[in-house]
C-alpha positions in Angstrom: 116.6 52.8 78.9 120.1 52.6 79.8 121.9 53.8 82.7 123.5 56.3 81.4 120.4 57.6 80.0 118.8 57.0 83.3 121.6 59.3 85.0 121.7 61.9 82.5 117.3 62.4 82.5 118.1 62.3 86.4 120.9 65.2 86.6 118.8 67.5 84.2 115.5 67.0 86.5 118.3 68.1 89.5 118.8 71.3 87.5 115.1 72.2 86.5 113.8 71.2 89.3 115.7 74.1 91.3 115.6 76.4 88.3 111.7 76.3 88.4 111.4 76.8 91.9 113.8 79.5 91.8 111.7 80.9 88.9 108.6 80.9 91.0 109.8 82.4 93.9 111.2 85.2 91.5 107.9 85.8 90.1 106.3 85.7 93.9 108.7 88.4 95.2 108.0 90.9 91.6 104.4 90.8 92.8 104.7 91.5 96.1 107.0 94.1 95.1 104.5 95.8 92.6 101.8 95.5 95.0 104.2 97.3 97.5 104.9 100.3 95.1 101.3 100.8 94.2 100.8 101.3 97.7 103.1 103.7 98.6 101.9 105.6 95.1 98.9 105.7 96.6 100.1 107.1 99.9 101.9 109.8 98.1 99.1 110.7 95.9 97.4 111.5 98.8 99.6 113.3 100.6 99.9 115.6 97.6 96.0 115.7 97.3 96.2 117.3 101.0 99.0 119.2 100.5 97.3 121.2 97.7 93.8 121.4 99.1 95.5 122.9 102.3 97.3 125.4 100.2 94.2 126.2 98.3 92.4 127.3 101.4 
């Protein structure tokens, strides 16, 4: 392997390298994100639940 084939396997494992972290912290973030919204759909379905059952009384 040459150097310049050294170098140029080096500078593309400087730009995945990033790229996948970036990718996985991406992927981290949407799924605390969707755990977040299914919580607060779950806090509003509730507080609908007991705004109708206190109407229906």
């Amino acid at each position: 392997m040459t150097a310049a084939t050294r170098r140029l396997w080096l500078y593309g494992l400087l730009l995945l390298l990033p790229a996948l972290a970036v990718g996985a912290l991406a992927l981290g973030l949407l799924a605390r994100e969707q755990d977040r919204l299914a919580e607060r759909e779950q806090a509003a379905r509730e507080t609908r639940r007991a705004a109708v059952e206190t109407r229906a009384r």
